[in-house]
N, C-alpha and C positions, 0 to 999 in steps of 0.2 A: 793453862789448866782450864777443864771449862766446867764453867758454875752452874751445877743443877739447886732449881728450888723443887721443894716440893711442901705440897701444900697438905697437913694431915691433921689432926685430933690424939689427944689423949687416950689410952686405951683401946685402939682400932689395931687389928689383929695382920688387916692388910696393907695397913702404914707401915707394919715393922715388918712385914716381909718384903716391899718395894726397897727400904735399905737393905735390906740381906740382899738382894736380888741385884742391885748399885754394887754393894760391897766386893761384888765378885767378878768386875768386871773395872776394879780399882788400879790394876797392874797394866790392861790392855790400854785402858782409855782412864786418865789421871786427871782424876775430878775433885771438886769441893762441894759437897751441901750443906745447902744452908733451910732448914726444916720451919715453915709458917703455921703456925699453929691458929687455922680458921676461927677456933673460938674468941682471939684475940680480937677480930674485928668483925661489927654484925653484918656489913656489906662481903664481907670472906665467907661467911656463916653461910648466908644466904646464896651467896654463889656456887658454892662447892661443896656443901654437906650431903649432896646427897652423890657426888664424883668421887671424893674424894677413896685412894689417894691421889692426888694429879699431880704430876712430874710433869717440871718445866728443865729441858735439856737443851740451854743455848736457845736460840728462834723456833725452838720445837717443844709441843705438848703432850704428853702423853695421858691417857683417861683409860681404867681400866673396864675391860680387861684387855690386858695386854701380855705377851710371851717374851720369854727372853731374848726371841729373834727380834722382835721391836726394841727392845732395849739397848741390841747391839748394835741395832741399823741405824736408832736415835742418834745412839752415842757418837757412832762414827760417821754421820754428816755434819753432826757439832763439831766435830771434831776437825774436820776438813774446813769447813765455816771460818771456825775460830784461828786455822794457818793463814787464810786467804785473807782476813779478814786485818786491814792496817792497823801499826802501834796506835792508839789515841794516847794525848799526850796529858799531862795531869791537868795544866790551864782547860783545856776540853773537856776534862771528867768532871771539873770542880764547877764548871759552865753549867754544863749537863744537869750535873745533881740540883743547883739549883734553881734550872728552870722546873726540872721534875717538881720538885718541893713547890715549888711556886702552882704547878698546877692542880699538883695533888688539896692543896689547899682549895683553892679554884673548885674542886669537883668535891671537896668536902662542906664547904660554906657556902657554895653558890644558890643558893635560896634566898640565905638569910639575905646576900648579898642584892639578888634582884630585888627582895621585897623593900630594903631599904633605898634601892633607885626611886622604884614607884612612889614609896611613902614620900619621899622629897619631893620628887616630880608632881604630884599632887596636891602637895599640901603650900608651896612657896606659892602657887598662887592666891591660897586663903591670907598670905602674909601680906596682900597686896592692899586688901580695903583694910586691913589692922592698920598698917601703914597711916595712910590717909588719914582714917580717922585718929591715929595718933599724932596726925601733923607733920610727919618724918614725906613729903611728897615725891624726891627726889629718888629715893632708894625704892618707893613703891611704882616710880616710874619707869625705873629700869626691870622691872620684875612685867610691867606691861608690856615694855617695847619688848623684852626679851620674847618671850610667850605669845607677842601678836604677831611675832614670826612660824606659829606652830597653831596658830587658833583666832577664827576671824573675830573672839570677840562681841559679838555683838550685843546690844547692852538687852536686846527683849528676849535673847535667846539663854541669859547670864544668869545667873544668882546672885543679888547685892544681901550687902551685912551694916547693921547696926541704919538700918534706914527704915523706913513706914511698912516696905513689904519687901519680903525676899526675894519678889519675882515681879517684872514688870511687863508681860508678854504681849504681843499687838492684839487690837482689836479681832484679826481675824481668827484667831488660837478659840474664840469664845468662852473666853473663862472668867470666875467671879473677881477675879485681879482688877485693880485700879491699870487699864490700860500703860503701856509705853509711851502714845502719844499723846494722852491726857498727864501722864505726871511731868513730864518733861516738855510740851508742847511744837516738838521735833515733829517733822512730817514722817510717817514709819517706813516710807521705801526708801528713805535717805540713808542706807546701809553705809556709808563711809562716817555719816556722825555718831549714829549707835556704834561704831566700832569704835571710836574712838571716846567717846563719852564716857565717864568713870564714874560720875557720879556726884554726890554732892548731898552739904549736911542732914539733910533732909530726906533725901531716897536713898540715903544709904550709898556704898560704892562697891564696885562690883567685884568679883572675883574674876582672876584673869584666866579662866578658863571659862570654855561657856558650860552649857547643862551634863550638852552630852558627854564632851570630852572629861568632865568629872567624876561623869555616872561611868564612862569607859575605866577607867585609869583608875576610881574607887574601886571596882567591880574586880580588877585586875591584881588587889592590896589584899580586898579581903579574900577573894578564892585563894591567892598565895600565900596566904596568913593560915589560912584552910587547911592547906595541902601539909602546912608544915606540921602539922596534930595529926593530919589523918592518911598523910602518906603511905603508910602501909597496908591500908585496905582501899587507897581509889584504884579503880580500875582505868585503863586508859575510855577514852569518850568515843562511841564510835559515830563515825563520821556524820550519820542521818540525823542523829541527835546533833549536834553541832550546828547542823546547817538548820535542821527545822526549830532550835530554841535558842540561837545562836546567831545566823546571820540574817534567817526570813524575818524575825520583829525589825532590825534596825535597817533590816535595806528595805521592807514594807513604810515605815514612816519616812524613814530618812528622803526613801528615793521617791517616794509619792510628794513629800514637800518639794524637793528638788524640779520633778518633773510637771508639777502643776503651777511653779510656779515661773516656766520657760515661758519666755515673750513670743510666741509661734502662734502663725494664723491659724492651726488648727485645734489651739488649745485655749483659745479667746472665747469661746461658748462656754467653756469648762470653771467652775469655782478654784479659784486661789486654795490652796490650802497651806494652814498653818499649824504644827506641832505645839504639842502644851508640853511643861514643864515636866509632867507627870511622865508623858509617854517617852520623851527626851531619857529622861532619868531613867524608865523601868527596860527600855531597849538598849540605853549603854550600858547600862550593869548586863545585861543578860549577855552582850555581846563581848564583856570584859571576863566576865565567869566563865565563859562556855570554850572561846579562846586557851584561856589558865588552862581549863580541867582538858582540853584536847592537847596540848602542849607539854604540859608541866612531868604528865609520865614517862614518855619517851626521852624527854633531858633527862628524868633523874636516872632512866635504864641508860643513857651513855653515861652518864656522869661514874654510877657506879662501876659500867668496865673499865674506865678512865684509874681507877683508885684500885681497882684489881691488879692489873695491869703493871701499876707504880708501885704496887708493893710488891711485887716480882723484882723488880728492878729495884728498891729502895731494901731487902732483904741478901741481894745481889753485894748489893754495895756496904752493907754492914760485914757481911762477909769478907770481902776484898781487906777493907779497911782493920778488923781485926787481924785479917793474916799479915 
């Protein structure tokens, strides 16, 4: 038999004539529906209130206006379809239903879900100086090694806690900070012991992210923390915005550090340059923000055909199973 959804509202005058219009074609072609009532879900609402009624007939859509010779020609390729079409066996269906469930889930939660990756991801490295300074070294060790797989680290590029200053940044950075290599008295090009260095009762111990990657990955929490209150009126980000508040701040510092700071003969005239804390922080947030807000609207436009989609099929199958 093959299973039309159709997707309608209460009181819609051309909902009840698409069943009148089905019902007559009940003897030719020997169907079941099953009737979704859009107001039930606000992702249905917003998809189809201004389509509706939409008939779904087997792998086929229909959207009005449509004649009864669509209806017939619908019916009977469904029709054909659903002969050619193999037994699935119950082990398969019961499989099926629920991976569907499992994703409809997936496309229903998947926010909160990301933001609580990030929240994690961000925050176990502040667990790292708590650690230390609570004397537990062992467990805040492993939260180092883990993360100095995903981040070089480095202590003048880092934020310490519960120490003389939050920041210890090199000489060159020029800021009013008590230097990196005055507090410690490390030589500052010595980048494998700053990485490795964590700190100590006195300067505090560091967080096992550095500036940026927290100002990235914070930036990332709160726009998606954002998006979930204000989802309904962002618009997606278009692309110039993106690149000029977005990627030009942090590839301007980032990549100016990087590149002035290359051992090349023709860059030996040229000043060292060093990033400050400031700039670290205000270009990975901007870079973490801008990302979210370009990203964030086109997942939740799949997400929600995803759950349109599943409820066709999960409507399907409430049907099935009461007959």
């Amino acid at each position: 038999m093959i299973r039309i959804v159709i997707y309608m509202r209460q009181h819609c005058p051309l909902c009840d004539q698409a069943l009148e219009d089905l019902e007559q074609f009940m003897s030719e072609f020997p169907h079941e529906i099953t009737q979704v009532d859009i107001e039930s879900d606000a992702v249905l609402y917003e998809h189809y209130h201004e389509q509706i009624p939409v008939i779904k007939i087997g792998p086929y859509t229909l959207r009005p206006p449509y004649t009864e010779t669509d209806l017939r020609v619908t019916l009977s390729a469904a029709q054909d379809n659903l002969e050619s079409k193999p037994e699935q066996s119950q082990t398969d269906r019961t499989w099926s239903r629920r991976i569907n469930k499992g994703v409809y889930a997936l496309a229903r939660h998947w926010l909160a879900g990301l933001n609580l990756i990030v929240f994690l991801y961000v925050a176990i490295p502040f667990a790292a100086p708590v650690l230390m300074h609570l004397g537990y070294q062992r467990p805040a060790s492993w939260i180092y090694s883990l993360y100095g797989r995903l981040c070089h680290q480095l202590a003048f590029r880092s934020w310490f806690l519960f120490g003389d200053q939050p920041v210890y940044p090199l000489e060159l950075a020029g800021t009013d900070w008590q230097t990196y290599g005055e507090a410690t008295s490390f030589l500052e090009t010595d980048h494998q012991t700053a990485s490795t260095f964590v700190g100590n009762d006195q300067l505090g111990y560091k967080v096992a992210l550095c500036q940026r990657d927290v100002a990235i990955y914070g930036g990332i929490l709160v726009a998606g923390l954002a998006y979930a209150l204000l989802r309904k009126w962002v618009k997606p980000l278009p692309m110039w915005a993106w690149f000029v508040f977005g990627i030009l701040p942090i590839g301007l510092d980032g990549g100016s550090q990087l590149f002035f700071g290359l051992s090349l003969p023709l860059l030996s005239a040229l000043p060292i340059r060093e990033s400050t804390p400031l700039l670290r922080t205000l270009t990975g947030a901007l870079f973490g923000v801008f990302n979210i807000w370009l990203a964030l609207p086109y997942v939740e436009e799949s997400m929600n055909e995803t759950r349109v989609l599943l409820a066709a099929r999960f409507a399907a199958d409430a049907a099935e199973t009461s007959s």
